[in-house]
C-alpha positions as CSV (number, residue, x, y, z in Angstrom):
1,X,-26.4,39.1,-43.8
2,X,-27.0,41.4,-41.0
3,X,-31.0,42.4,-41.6
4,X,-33.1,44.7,-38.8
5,X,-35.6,43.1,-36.7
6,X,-36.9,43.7,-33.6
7,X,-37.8,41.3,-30.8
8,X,-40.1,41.2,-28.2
9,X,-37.9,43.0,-24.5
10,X,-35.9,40.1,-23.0
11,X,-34.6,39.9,-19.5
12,X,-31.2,38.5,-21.4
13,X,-30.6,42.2,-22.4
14,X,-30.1,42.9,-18.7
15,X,-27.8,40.0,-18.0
16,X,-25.8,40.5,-21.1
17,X,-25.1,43.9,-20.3
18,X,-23.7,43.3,-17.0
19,X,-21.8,40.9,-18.4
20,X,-20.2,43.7,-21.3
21,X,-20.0,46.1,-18.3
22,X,-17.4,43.9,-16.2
23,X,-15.6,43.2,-19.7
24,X,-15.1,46.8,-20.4
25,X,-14.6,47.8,-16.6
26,X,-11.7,45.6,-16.4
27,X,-10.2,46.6,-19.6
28,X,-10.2,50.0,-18.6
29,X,-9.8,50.3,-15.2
30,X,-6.7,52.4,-15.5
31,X,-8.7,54.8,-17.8
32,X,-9.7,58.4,-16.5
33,X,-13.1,59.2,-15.1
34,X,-14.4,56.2,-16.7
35,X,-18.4,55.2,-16.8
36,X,-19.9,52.3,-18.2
37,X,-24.0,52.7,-19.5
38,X,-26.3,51.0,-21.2
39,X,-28.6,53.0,-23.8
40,X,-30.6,51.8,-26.5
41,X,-33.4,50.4,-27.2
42,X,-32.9,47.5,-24.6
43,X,-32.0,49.3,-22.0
44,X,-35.5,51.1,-22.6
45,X,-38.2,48.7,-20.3
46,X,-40.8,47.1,-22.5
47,X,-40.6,48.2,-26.3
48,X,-39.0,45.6,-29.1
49,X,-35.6,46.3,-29.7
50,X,-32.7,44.6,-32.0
51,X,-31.0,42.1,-30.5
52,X,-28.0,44.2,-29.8
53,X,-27.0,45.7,-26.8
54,X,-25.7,49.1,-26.7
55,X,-23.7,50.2,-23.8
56,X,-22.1,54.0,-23.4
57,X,-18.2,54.1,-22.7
58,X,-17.5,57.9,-21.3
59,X,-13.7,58.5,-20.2
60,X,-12.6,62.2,-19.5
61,X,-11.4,64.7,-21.9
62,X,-7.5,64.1,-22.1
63,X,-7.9,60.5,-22.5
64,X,-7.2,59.1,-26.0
65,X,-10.4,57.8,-27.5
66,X,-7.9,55.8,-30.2
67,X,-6.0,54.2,-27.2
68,X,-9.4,53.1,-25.5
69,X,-10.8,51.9,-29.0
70,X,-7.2,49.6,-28.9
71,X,-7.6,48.4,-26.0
72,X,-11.0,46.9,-26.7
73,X,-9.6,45.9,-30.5
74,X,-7.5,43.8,-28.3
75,X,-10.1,42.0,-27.0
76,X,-11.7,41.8,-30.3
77,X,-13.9,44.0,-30.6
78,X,-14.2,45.7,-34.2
79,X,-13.8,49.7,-34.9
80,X,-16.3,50.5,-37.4
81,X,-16.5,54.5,-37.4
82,X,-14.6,57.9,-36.0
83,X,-16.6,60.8,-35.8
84,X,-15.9,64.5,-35.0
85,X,-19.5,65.9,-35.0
86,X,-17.8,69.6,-33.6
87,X,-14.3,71.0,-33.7
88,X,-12.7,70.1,-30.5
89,X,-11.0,67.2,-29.5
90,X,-14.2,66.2,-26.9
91,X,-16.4,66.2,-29.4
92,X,-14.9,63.0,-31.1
93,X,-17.0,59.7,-30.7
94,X,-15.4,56.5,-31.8
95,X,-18.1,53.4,-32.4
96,X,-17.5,49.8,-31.9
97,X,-18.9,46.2,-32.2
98,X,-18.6,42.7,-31.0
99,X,-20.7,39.4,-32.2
100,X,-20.8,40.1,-36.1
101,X,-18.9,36.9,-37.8
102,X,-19.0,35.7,-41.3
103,X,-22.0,33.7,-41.1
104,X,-24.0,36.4,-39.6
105,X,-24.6,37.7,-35.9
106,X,-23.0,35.6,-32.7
107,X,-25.3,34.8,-29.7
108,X,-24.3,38.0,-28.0
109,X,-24.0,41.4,-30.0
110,X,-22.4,44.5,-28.5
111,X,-22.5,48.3,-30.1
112,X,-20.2,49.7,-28.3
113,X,-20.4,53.7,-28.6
114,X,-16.9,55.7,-27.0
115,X,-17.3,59.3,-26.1
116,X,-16.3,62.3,-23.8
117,X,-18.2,62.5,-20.6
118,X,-20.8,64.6,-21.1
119,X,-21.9,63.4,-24.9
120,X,-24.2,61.8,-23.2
121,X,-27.0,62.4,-24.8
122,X,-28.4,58.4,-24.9
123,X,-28.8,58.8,-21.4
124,X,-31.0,61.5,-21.3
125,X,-33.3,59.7,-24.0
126,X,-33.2,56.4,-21.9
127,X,-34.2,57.7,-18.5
128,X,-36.9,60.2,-20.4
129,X,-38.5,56.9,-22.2
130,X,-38.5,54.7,-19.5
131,X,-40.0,57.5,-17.3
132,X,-42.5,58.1,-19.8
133,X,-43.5,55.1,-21.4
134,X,-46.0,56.8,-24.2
135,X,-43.1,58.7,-25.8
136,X,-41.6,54.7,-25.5
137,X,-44.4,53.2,-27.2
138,X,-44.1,56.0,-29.9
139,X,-40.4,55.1,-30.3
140,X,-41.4,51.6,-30.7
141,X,-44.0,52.3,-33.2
142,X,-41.3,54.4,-35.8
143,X,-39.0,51.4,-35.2
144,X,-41.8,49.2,-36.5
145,X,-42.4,50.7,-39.2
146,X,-38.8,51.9,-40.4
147,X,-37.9,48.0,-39.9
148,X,-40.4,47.3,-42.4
149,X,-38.9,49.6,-44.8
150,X,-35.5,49.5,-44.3
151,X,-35.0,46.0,-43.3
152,X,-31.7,45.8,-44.7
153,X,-30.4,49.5,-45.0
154,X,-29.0,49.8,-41.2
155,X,-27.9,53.7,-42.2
156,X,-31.8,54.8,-43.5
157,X,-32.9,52.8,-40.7
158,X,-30.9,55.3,-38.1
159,X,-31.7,58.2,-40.2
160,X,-35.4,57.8,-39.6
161,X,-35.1,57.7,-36.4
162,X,-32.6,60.1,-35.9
163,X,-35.2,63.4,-35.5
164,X,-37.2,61.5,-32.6
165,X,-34.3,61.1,-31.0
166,X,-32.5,64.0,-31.2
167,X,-36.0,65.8,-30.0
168,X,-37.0,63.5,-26.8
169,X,-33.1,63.5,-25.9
170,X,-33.2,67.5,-25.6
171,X,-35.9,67.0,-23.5
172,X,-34.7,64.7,-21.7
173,X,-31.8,66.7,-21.0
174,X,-34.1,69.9,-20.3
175,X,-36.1,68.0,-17.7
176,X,-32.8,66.3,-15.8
177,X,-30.6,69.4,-15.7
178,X,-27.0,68.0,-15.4
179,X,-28.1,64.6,-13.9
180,X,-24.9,63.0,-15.7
């Protein structure tokens, strides 16, 4: 029901994100040290991306990622995973989404990706691909061809990719210092 493909960029990723970001801003206005972000593959100028915008929610350590995550269940958006990737409290990452119905994605689809200001790591790979638009093309290549292979296996699909980004992101964050 909800298959991988990738379209050709669209100035709609733009305007859809700007739309998300006074959505979420509102909702959490009243939440600590707060930073809205779009990452992902549409916020990354010229390569094919899903149709899914990805935006970055940050709040400072001490807020409660669960009472952020409830705020935005409120306004129906849909938890779909809690992570602890280390063992202390800012190292917990909460993932969201908004547009997935029962007869398959809505006009407008949201990942929604709640962390700790400084797991930040997307930005890092965004600004280092759209300032080097090579290491872009190459993302957009692996995409191409994972797509083809795991059209409808989301989780190998982010697996594959997983290494490349990982690698251009600590790059990305050894070239820009503490830019965020």
């Amino acid at each position: 029901m909800f298959p991988i493909s990738l379209e050709e960029p669209s100035e709609t990723w733009a305007q859809q994100y700007q739309r998300i970001e006074a959505v979420l801003t509102g909702a959490l206005e009243n939440v600590c040290g707060l930073r809205v972000s779009h990452i992902g593959s549409t916020a990354i100028a010229g390569i094919m991306a899903k149709d899914i915008v990805d935006v970055l929610v940050e709040v400072d350590v001490g807020e409660s990622l669960t009472a952020v995550a409830e705020s935005l269940e409120a306004l129906g958006f849909i938890r779909m995973s809690e992570s602890c990737y280390g063992s202390s409290e800012s190292s917990s990452r909460i993932s969201m989404n908004l547009g997935y119905t029962t007869k398959g994605y809505a006009d407008e689809v949201f990942h929604i990706h709640l962390h700790y200001k400084g797991d930040n790591d997307e930005l890092y790979f965004r600004d280092y691909l759209n300032d080097h638009p090579n290491v872009a093309r190459e993302y957009e290549a692996l995409k191409l061809e994972l797509c083809k292979r795991y059209k409808h296996d989301r989780d190998a699909y982010t697996d594959g990719k997983a290494g490349f980004v990982r690698a251009w992101s600590k790059e990305g964050r050894r070239a820009y210092g503490s830019r965020y």
